[in-house]
C-alpha positions as CSV (number, residue, x, y, z in Angstrom):
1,X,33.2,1.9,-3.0
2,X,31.0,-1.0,-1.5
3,X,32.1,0.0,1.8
4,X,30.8,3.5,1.3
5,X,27.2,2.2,0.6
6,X,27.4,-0.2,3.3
7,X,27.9,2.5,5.8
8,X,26.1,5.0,4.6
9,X,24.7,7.0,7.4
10,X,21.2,8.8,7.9
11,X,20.8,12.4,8.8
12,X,18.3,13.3,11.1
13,X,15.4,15.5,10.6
14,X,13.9,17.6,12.6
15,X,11.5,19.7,13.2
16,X,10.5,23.0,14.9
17,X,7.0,23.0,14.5
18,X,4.2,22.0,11.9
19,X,1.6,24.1,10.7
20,X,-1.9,22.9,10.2
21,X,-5.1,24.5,8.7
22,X,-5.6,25.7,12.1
23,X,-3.0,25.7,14.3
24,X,0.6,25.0,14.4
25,X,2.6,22.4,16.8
26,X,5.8,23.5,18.5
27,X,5.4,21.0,21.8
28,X,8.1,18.6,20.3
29,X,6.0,15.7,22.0
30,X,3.0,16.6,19.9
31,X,5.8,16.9,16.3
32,X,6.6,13.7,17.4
33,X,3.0,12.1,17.9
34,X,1.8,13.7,14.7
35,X,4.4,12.5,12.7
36,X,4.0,9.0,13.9
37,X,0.4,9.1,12.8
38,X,0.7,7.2,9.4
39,X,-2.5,9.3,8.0
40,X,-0.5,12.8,8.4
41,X,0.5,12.2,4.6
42,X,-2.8,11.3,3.1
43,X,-3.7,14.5,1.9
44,X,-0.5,14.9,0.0
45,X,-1.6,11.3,-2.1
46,X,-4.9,12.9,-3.4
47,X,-5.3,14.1,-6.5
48,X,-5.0,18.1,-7.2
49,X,-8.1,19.8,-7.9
50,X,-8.8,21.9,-10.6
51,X,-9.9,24.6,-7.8
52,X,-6.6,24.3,-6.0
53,X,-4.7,24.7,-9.7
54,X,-6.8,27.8,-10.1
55,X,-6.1,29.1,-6.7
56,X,-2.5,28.9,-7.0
57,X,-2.0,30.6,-10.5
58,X,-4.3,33.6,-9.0
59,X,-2.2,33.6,-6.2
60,X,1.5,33.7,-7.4
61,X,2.9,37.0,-7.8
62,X,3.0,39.2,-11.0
63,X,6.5,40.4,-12.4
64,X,8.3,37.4,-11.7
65,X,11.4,36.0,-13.4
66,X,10.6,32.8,-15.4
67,X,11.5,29.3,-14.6
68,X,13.6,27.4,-17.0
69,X,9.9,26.9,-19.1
70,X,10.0,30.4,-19.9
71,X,6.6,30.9,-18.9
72,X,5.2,33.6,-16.7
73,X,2.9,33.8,-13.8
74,X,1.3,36.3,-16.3
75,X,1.2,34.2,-19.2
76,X,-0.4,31.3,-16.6
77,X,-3.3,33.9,-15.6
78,X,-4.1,34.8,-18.8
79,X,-4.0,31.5,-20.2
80,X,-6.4,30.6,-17.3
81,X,-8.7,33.1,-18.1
82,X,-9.4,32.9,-21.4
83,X,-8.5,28.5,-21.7
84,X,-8.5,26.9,-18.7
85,X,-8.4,23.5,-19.8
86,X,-5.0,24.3,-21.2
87,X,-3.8,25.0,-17.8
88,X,-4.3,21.4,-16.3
């Protein structure tokens, strides 16, 4: 068993492209300067905004099956509407 962990091997990952707001990058020189860039990632460490919450609960589709909370996209906008500081 120790030998397994000692020689545990990494996978590569790779990518095709990256979207940004504007644009996307397929040049794999540019995927490769991008990622390099240690501030790519900063916007994922921010907090989420009660705007973005609200943007993705209008946004998500209607007549869904439920996760394993058993609540609805419909239950969600409804919820929103009438109590939104339930949702966050």
């Amino acid at each position: 068993m120790i030998n397994s962990i000692l020689d545990k091997r990494t996978d590569t990952v790779t990518f095709q492209n990256i979207k940004l707001p504007n644009t996307i990058i397929t040049d794999p020189y540019e995927i490769r300067n991008h990622i390099q860039n240690p501030f790519w990632y900063q916007t994922l460490t921010q907090p989420i905004t009660r705007q973005e919450v609200i943007q993705t609960i209008n946004q998500s589709p209607n007549n869904k099956a439920t996760g394993p909370s058993l609540i609805s996209n419909e239950m969600l906008k409804l919820v929103q509407l009438t109590s939104p500081t339930l949702v966050l």
